[in-house]
N, C-alpha and C positions, 0 to 999 in steps of 0.2 A: 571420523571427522564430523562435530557435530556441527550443523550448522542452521545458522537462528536467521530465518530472510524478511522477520519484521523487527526493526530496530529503527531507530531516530535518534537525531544527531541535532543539536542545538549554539553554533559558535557564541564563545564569552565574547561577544559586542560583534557591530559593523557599520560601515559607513552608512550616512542618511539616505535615505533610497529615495527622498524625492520628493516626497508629499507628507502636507499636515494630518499626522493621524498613523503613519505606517510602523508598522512593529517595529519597539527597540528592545532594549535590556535594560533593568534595573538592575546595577552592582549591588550586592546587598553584603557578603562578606564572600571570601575567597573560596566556599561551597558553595554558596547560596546566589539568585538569582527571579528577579520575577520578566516574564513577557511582558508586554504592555502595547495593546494594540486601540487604538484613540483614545492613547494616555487612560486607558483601564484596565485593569489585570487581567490579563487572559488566562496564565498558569504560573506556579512558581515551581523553579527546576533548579537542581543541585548539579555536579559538578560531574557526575555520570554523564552529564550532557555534552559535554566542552571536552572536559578531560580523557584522552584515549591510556591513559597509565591508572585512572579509578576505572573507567571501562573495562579493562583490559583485566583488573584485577577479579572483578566483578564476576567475568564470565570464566575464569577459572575456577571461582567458588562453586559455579554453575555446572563446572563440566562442558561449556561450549567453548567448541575451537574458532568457532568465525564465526561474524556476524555480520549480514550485508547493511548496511547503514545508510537510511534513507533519508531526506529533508523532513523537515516536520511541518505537514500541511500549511498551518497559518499563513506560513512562507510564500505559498504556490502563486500570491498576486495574478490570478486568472479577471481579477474587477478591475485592473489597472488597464489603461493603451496599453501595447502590445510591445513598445520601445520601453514603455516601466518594467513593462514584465519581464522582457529579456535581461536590463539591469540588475532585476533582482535578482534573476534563475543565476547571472555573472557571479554574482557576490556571493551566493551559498553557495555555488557549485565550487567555487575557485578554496573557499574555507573548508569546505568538505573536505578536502585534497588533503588540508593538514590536516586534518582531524584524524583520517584514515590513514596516515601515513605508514601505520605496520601493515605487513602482510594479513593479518586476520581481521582487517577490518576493511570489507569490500563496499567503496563506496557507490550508491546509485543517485544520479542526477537529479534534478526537474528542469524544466522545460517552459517558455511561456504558450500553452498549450491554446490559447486563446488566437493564434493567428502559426495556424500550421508551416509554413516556409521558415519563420524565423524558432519556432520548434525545431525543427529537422537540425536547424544551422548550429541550435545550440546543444541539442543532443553531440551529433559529429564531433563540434569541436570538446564535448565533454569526455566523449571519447577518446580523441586523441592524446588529453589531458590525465588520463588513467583510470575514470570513472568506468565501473563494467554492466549498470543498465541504467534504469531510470523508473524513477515514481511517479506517475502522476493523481489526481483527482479526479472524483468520478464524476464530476458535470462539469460543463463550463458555465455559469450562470444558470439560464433555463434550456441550454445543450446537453444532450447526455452523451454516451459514446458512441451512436449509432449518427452521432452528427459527418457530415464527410469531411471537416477539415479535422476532425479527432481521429476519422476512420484513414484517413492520407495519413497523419502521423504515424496511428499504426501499422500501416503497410511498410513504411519509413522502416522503423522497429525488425519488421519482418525481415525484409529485405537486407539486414545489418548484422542479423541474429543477437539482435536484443533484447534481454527480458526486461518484462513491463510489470511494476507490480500497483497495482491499483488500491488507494486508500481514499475512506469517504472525507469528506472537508464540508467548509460553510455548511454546517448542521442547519435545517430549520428553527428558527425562534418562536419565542411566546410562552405567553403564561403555564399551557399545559407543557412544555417541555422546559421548561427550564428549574423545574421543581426536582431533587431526588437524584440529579444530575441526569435525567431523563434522554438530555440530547445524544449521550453518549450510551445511556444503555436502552435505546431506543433508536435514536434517531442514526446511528453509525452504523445497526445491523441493518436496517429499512434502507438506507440508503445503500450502502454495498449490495445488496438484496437486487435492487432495482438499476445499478450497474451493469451487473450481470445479465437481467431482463435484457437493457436495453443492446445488449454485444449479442442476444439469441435474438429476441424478437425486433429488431430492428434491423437482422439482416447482417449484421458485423460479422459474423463467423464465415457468412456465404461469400465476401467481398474479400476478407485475408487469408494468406495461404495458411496453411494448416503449419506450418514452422512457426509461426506466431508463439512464443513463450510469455503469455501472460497469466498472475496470479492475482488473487481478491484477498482481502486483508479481513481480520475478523469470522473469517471461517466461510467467508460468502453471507452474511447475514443470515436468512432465514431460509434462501433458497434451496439445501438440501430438502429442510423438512415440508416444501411446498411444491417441491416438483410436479407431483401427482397432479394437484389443484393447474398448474402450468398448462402441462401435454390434455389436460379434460378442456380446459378452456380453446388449447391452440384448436384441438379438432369437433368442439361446437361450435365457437365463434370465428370462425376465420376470417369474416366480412371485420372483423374487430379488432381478431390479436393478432398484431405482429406483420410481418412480410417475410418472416425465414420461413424457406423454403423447406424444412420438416420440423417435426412439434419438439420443443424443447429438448428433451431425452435426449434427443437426434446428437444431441453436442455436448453429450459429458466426453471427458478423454481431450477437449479442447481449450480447457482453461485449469488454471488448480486452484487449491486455497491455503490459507496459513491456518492452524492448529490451536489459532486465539479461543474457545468455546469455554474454557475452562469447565468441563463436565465430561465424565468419560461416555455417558449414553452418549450426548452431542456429538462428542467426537466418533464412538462408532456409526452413528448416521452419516455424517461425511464421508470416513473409510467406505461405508457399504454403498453410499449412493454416488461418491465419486472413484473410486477405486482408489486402493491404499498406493498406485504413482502419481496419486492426484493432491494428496496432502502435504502441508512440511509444515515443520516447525517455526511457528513465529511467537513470540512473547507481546511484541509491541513495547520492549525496554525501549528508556528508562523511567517509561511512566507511574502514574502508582496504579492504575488500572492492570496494568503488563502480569503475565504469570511472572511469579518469582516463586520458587527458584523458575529459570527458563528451562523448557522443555520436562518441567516433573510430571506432566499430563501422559505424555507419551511415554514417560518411562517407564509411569507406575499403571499403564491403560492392561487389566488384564486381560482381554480377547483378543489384543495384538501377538500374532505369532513375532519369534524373534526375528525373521526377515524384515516382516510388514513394520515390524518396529524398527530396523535398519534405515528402511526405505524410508520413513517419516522423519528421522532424525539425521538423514544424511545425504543419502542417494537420490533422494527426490529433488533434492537441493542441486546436485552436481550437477542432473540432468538439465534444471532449470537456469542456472549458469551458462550451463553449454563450456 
């Protein structure tokens, strides 16, 4: 049961959400489609997006049996009040629903993460509505996730046994990034990278229970291969780094990551630095960044025993469902 837990979902149109400037859809023909977020093109997206019968088809070509199917950050309106943002989370959560309608395509929510009580409320009720976790972003403006109304949600989460899968959003701008498409193969691992930090050295791991089922998108950014650099700094500088209570290391086994690295070294550095129950398969469909085929990483990875490869393509997933 192969299953892919980085995927995005994009509904063909939705009501106005409120304000001059917020994401709509450009109709362009009965595939085609552009974003437009203050009335500028953000991305243009085909019909992979919308469509769960071209989805569907798609990841049969693939070989994947499920795919959990997340909001597509732009969406996540954490810049709006906090009564926009729950509007918005209303509108994509409630189109989700159709989107996902078969069995193998597992929807997870968002949330207006920006005023934690009305988080909680719209988790629950997305819940009740059929959705089985939830995505959110990795900061809330200049919040990271060691903030305590991010860190309350998560408790939320815990307490529910919900998985949380965490994706970077509101890239940094400017000249040097926005050249080569930099933001994205720059500014997505840096930021996931520093998600991470901020859930170790800000304490988040010492504050939620260890049931907490949260994943990092993109592999963790760079965090495997800087570990070392981490636990050196946590036990020189401790007047400096952090407030968790032991040095990074302390808390692999605690969080997992998606399979996004597209490189087999890469991806052995994950396996070996976070253990092979700590990875799974994510593509990031239906972007054009996304691996395609999904999951050929891990099936053609040769230093995966056939277990470890089970575990990456399947089992790691189950467990991470619950």
């Amino acid at each position: 049961m192969v299953t892919d837990v980085h995927t995005h979902h994009v509904p063909r149109g939705w009501p106005e959400l409120g304000w001059s400037g917020a994401p709509r859809l450009r109709i362009e023909s009965e595939r085609e489609a552009t974003i437009l977020v203050n009335d500028r093109q953000f991305r243009k997206i085909q019909d992979d997006c919308w469509d769960p019968a071209v989805r569907l088809e798609r990841m049969d070509q693939d070989g994947v049996d499920r795919q959990v199917v997340s909001p597509t950050p732009v969406f996540f309106g954490y810049d709006r009040p906090a009564e926009q943002g729950l509007r918005v989370a209303r509108v994509f959560n409630d189109l989700a629903l159709e989107i996902c309608a078969d069995e193998r395509l597992i929807p997870f929510c968002q949330v207006p993460l920006q005023d934690p009580e009305l988080a909680c409320a719209e988790l629950d009720r997305s819940l009740a509505n059929g959705h089985r976790g939830v995505e959110i972003g990795n900061h809330v403006g200049d919040r990271d996730l060691d903030d305590p109304g991010v860190v309350e949600f998560l408790q939320h989460c815990a307490a529910r046994g919900v998985p949380v899968f965490v994706h970077p959003w509101d890239l940094p701008t400017g000249p040097r990034v926005e050249r080569w498409m930099a933001q994205w193969l720059v500014g997505m691992p840096a930021e996931t990278h520093l998600s991470i930090l901020a859930m170790i050295l800000g304490g988040v791991f010492d504050r939620v229970p260890d049931t907490l089922r949260i994943c990092f998108a993109h592999g963790g950014g760079s965090f495997a291969f800087w570990l070392g650099r981490f636990d050196n700094a946590w036990h020189r500088r401790r007047d400096l780094v952090g407030v968790s209570e032991r040095p990074p290391s302390h808390y692999l086994g605690r969080f997992s990551v998606d399979s996004a690295v597209f490189d087999e070294r890469a991806l052995r550095l994950l396996v070996d630095t976070l253990g092979e129950d700590h990875v799974m398969l994510g593509s990031d469909f239906p972007y054009p960044l996304g691996e395609s085929p999904s999951g050929s990483l891990i099936s053609k990875a040769g230093f995966l025993t056939s277990a470890a490869r089970a575990k990456l393509l399947s089992a790691n997933a189950e467990a991470f469902l619950g």
